[in-house]
C-alpha positions as CSV (number, residue, x, y, z in Angstrom):
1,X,308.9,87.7,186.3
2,X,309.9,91.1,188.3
3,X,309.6,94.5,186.1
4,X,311.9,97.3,187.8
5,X,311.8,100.5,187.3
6,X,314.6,103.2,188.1
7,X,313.3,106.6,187.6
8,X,315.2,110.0,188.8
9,X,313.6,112.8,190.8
10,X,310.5,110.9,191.5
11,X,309.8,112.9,194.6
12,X,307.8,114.9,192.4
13,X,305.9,116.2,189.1
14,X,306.4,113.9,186.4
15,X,308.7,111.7,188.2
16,X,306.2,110.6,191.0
17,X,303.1,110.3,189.0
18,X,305.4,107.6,186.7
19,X,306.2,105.7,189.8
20,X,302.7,105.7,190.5
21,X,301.7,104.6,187.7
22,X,304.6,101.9,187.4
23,X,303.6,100.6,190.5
24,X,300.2,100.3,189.6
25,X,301.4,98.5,186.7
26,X,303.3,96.1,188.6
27,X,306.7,97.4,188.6
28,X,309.2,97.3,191.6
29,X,310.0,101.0,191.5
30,X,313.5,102.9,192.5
31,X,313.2,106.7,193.0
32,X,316.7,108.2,192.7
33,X,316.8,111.8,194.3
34,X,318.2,114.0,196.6
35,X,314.9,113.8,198.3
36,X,312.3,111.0,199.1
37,X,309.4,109.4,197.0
38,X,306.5,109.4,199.7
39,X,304.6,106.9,197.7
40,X,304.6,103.8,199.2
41,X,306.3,100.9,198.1
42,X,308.7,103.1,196.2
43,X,312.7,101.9,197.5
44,X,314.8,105.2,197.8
45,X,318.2,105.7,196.9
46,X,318.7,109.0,197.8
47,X,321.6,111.3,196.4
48,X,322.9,114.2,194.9
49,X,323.1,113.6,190.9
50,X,325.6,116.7,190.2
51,X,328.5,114.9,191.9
52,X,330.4,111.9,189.7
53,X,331.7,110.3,192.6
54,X,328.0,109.8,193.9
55,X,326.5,108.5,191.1
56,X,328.9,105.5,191.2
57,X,327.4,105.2,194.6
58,X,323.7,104.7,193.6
59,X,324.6,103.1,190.6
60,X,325.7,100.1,193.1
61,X,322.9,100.1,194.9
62,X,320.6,100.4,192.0
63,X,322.4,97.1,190.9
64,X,321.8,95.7,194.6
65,X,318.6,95.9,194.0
66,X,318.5,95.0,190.1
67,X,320.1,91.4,191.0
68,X,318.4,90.6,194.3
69,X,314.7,91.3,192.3
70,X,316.3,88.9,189.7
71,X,314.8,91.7,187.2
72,X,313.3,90.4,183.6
73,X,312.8,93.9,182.3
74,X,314.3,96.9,183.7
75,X,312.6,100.6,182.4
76,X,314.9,103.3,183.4
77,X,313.3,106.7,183.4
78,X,315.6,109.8,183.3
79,X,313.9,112.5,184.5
80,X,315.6,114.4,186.8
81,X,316.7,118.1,185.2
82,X,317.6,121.2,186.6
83,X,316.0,124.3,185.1
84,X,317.9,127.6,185.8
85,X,317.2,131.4,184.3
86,X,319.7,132.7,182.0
87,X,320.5,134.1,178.6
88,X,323.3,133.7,176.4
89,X,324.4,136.7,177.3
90,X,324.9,136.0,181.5
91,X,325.4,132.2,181.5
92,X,328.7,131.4,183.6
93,X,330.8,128.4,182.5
94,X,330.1,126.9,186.1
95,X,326.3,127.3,185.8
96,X,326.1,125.5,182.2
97,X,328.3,123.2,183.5
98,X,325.8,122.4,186.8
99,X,323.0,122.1,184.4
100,X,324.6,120.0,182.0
101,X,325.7,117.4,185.3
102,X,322.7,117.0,185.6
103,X,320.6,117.3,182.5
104,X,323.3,115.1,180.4
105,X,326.2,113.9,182.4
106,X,324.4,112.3,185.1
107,X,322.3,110.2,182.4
108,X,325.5,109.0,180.7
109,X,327.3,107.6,183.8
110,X,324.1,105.7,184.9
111,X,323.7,104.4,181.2
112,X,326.7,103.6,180.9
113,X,327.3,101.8,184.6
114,X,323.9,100.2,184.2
115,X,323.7,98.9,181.1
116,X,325.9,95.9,181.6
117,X,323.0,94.4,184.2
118,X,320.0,95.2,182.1
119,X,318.4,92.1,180.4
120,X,317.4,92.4,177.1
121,X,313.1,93.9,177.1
122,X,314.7,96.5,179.2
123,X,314.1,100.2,178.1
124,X,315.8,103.9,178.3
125,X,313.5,106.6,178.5
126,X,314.7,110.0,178.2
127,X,311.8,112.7,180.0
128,X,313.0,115.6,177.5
129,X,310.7,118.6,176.7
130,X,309.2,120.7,173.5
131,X,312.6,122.7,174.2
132,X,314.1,119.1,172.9
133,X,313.6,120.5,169.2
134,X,313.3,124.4,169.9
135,X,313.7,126.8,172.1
136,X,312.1,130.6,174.2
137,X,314.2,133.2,176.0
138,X,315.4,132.9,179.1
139,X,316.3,129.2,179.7
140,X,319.6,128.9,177.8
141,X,321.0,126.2,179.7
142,X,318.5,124.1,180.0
143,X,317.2,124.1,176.1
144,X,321.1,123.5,175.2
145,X,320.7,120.4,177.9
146,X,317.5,119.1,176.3
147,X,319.1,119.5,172.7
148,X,321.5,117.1,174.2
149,X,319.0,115.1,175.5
150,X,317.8,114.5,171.5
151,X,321.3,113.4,170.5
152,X,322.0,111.8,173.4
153,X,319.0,109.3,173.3
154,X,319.3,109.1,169.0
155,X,323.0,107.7,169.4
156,X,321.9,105.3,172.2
157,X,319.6,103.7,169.8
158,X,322.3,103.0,167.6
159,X,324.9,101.7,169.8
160,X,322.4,99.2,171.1
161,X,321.2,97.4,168.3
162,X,320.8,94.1,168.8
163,X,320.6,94.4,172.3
164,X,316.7,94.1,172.6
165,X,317.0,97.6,174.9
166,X,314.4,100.2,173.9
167,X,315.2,103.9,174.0
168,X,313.1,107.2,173.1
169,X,312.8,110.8,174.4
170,X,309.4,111.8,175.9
171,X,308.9,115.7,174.8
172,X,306.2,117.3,177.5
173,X,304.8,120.4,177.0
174,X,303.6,122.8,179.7
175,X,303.4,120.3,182.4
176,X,301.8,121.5,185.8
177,X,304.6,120.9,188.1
178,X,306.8,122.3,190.7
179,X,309.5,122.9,188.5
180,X,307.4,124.6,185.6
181,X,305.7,126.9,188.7
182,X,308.7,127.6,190.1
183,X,310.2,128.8,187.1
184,X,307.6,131.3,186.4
185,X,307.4,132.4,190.4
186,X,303.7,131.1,190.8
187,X,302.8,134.1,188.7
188,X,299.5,133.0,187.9
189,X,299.0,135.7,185.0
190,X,302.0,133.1,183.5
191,X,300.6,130.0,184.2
192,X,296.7,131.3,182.5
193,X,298.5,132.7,179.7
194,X,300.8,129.2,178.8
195,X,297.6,127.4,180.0
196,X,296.0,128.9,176.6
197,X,299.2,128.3,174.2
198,X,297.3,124.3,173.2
199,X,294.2,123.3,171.8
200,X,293.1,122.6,175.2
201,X,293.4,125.5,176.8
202,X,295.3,124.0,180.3
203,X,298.6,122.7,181.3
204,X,299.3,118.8,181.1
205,X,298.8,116.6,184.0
206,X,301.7,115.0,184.9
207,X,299.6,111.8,185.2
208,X,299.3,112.0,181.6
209,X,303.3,111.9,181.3
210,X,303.7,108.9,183.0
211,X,300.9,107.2,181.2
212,X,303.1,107.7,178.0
213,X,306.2,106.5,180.3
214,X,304.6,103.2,180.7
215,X,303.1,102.5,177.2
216,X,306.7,103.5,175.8
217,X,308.2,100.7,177.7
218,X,305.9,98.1,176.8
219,X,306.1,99.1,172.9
220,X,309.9,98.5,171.9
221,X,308.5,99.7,168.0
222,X,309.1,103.1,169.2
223,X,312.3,102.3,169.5
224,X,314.6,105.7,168.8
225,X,311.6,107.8,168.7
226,X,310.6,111.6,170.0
227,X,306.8,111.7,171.3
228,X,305.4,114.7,171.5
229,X,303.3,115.4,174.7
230,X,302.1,118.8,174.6
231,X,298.0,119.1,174.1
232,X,298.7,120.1,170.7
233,X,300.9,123.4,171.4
234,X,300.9,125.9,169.1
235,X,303.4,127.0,166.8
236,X,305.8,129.4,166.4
């Protein structure tokens, strides 16, 4: 029996701490990236997820490597996302549309193109975020990308009934990673002062992300489900 697991941007943050922990689990892990995984035993298919021609690309070499495993459970992790800062108010068309490649449209075409070669015990997991189901200033794109995320993972439930394929959307909360820190410019006033917005007072390891990643695909009962992964984050 060979468990694969595909998971997007795991060069870093979430992504590479779930193919850590996938591999220590057992899996046969793909990172798909523009850059490398530098764990080892990870197989990279590197490539730029915001073009549609490319993503036919890796999708047939992800499938390569999905029939010459002879896979008997396939967990597909979409976590790559692109997090830009904008408003309603200065959003261009273009830059919605880049985040929306990549946030939404990139995760449709690989569904879609993959599907067909996952057996059944096979699961989707969407990494969405507490901006899933609300939203703060300053990140339009992305929270209308994560929104997307929600439906996107809700109607994939539906259309595979019967299927014995998984799905749910992971929701982190403030999650110590490059793209959180680069977001706020390493201003570490920032980072202290979202630090204190759970009943924990820090920012979530990303280790504790992709512990969640693998319990979700070994437990199809959650099957359409939103977890919540945020220390307990206070409400607004």
């Amino acid at each position: 029996m060979t468990k694969l697991a595909i998971i997007t941007g795991a060069s870093s943050g979430i992504g590479m701490a779930s193919a850590r922990q996938l591999l220590n689990d057992g899996f046969h892990v793909i990172n798909v990236s523009r850059r490398p995984c530098t764990l080892e035993g990870v197989t990279n298919i590197c490539g730029d997820l915001s073009e549609t021609d490319n993503i036919h690309l890796l999708a047939g070499q992800i499938i390569a490597v999905i029939e010459q495993q002879e896979a008997t459970s396939v967990c597909v992790v979409h976590n790559a996302a692109l997090m830009l800062k904008d408003s309603v108010g200065d959003t261009s068309d273009e830059d919605l549309l880049r985040v929306l490649q990549i946030n939404v449209v990139a995760i449709n075409a690989l569904n879609r193109i993959l599907l067909p070669h996952l057996p059944s015990t096979s699961s989707l997991l969407f990494v969405g975020s507490t901006l899933s189901e609300k939203a703060v200033a300053g990140a339009f794109s992305y929270v209308v990308s994560k929104h997307a995320q929600l439906g996107m993972m809700r109607a994939t439930c539906q259309d595979l009934m019967g299927r014995g394929i998984h799905t749910a959307l992971i929701c982190p909360g403030f999650t110590d990673t490059e793209m959180l820190r680069g977001h706020v410019g390493n201003n570490q006033d920032i980072i202290q002062s979202i630090s204190g917005l759970n009943s924990f007072n820090r920012l979530v390891a990303p280790e504790e992300i992709a512990r969640l990643v693998g319990w979700c695909h070994e437990n199809p009962v959650i099957n359409g489900s939103v977890l919540h992964a945020n220390l307990g984050q206070v409400e607004s």
